[in-house]
C-alpha positions in Angstrom: 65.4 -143.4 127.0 66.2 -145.1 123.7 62.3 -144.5 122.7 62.9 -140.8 123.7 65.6 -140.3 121.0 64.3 -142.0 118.3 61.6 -139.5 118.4 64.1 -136.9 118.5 65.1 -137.9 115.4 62.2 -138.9 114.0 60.9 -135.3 114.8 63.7 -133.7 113.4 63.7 -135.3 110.0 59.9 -134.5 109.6 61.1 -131.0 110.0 63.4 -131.3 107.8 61.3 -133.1 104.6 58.6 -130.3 105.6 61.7 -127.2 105.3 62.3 -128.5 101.9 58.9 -129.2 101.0 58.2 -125.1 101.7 61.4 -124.2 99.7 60.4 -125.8 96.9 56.8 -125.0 96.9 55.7 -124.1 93.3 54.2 -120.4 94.9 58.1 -119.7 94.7 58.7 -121.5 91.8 59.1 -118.9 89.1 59.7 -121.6 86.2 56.3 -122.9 87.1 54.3 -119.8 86.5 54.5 -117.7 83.4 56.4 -114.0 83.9 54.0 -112.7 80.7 50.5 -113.2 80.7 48.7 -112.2 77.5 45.2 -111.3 77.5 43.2 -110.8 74.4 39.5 -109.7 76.0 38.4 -106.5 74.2 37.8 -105.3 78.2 40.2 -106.2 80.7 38.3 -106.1 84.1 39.1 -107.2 87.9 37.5 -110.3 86.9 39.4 -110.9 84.1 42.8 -111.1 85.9 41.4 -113.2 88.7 43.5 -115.8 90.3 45.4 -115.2 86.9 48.7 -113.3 88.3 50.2 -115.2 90.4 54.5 -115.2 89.6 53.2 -112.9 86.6 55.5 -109.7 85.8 53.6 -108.5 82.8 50.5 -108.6 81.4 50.4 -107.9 77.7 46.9 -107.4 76.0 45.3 -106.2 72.6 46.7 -102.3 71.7 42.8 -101.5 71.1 41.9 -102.7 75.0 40.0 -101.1 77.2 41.5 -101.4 80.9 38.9 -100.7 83.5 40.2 -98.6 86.5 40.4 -101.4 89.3 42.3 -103.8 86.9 44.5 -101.0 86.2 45.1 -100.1 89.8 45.6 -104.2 90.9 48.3 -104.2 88.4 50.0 -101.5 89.8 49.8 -102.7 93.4 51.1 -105.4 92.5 53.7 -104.0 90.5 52.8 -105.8 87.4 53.5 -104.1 84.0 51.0 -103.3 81.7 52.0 -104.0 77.7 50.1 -103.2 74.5 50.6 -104.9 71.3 51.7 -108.1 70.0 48.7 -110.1 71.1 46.3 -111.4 68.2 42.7 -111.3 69.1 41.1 -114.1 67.0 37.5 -114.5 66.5 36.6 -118.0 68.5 33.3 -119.6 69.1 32.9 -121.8 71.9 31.0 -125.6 71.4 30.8 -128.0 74.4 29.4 -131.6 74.5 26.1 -131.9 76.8 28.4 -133.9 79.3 29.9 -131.0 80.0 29.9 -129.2 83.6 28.4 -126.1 84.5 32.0 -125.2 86.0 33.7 -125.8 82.8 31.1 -123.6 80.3 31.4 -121.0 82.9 35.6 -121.1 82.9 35.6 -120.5 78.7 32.3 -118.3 78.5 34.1 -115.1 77.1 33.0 -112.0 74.9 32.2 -114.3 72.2 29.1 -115.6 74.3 28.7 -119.1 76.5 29.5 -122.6 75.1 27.0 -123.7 73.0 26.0 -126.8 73.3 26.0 -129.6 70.5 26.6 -133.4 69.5 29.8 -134.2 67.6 28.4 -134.7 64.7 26.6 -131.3 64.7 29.5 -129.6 66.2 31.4 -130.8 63.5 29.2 -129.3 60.9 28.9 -126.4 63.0 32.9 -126.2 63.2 33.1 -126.5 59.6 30.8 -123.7 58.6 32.3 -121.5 61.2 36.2 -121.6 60.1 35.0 -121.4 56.5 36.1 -117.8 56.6 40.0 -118.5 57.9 39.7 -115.9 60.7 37.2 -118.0 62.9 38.4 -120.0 65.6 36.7 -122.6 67.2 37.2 -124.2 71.2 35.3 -127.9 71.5 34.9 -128.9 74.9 34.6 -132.7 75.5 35.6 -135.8 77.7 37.1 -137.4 74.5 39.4 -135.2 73.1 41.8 -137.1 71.0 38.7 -139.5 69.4 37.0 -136.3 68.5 40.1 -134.6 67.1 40.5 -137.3 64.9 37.2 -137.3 63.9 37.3 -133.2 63.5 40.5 -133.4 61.3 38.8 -135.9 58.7 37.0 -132.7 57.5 39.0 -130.9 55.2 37.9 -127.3 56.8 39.2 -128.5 59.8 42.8 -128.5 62.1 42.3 -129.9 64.8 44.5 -130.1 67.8 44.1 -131.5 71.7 47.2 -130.2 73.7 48.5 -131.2 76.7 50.2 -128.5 77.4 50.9 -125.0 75.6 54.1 -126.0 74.3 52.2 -128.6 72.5 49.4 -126.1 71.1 52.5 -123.5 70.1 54.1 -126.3 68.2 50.3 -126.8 66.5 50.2 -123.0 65.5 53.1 -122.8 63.8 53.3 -125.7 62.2 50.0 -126.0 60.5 47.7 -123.1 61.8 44.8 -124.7 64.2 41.8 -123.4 63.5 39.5 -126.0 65.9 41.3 -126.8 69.9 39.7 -129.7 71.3 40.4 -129.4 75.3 39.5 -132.0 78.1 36.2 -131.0 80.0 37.8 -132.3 83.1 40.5 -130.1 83.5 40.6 -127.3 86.1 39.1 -124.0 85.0 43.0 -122.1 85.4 44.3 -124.9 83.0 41.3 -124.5 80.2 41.5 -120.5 80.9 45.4 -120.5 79.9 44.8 -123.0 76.9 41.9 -120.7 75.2 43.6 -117.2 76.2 47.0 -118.7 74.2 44.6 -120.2 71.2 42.4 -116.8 70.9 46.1 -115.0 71.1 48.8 -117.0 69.4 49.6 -116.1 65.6 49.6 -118.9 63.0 51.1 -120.5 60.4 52.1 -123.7 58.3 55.0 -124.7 56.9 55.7 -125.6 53.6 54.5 -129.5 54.1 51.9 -129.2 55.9 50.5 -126.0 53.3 50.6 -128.6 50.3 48.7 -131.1 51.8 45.7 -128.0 52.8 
């Protein structure tokens, strides 16, 4: 008898834990999903929202933007907003160590072309000649991203930054204006899609410091 309602109880605590688990699942979570997404492709397609919207009340993309017809009529299903301005559409070139997986080139392939593929010390070269015009950004895909950051930013073409986090790539832009973002091969593709997409869109600067020391 005793055993009979101590698994009462031990049933109805496992229900419990399991209630809370669901009401805090992070598919209701609205702080852990952006309400805005911004998209800078020149063509937004299906393919280009995928697995993108989730918690997402607006999408926000380039005023110039072509919208194909079943992107436009997802977002309406879905009730999502459609927004067109404010999003800067920087020229960025993709590099990718040869260590890196098929999965990843694939996630960051984008109108610019696929990853090309390159040893640091080429890329770096490569890096340098391509942000020699101050409009060019560059993505460098590696499994070492803060030794090849360091490395990047002993170049004096070169800014280089390895977020986290988007915060931590905001606070990069308008501080001293990236130009090179050095992201972690092993990440999931969503969490490298999000990362270039705010790059490519986010609007520069440097302050005052950081502009006497360019």
């Amino acid at each position: 008898m005793a055993n009979s309602r101590q698994q009462l109880d031990l049933d109805a605590i496992v229900q419990e834990v399991v209630r809370r688990l669901v009401e805090r699942s992070p598919a209701d979570s609205p702080g852990d999903c952006e309400a805005e997404l911004l998209v800078a492709d020149r063509v937004i397609s299906l393919a280009t929202l995928e697995n993108r919207l989730q918690g997402v009340q607006r999408v926000r993309i380039d005023a110039v933007a072509v919208v194909t017809p079943a992107a436009r009529d997802e977002l309406a299903q879905r009730k999502i907003q459609l927004l067109r301005g404010g999003v800067v559409s920087a020229d960025c070139r993709i590099f990718c160590d040869p260590q890196t997986s098929s999965t990843s080139r694939r996630a960051l392939s984008n109108a610019e072309g696929a990853c090309v593929e390159l040893d640091l010390a080429t890329a770096i070269r490569s890096l340098h000649d391509a942000t020699a015009d101050r409009r060019t950004r560059c993505i460098w895909l590696t499994s070492r991203p803060a030794a090849s950051a360091c490395l990047m930013n002993r170049n004096p073409n070169l800014r280089a930054v390895a977020p986290a986090a988007v915060e931590q790539l905001d606070e990069a832009m308008s501080t001293f204006d990236a130009n090179v973002c050095v992201l972690d091969s092993r990440w999931t593709a969503d969490r490298l899609r999000r990362l270039v997409e705010r790059f490519r869109s986010a609007a520069g600067d440097c302050n005052d410091e950081f502009e006497s020391l360019r």
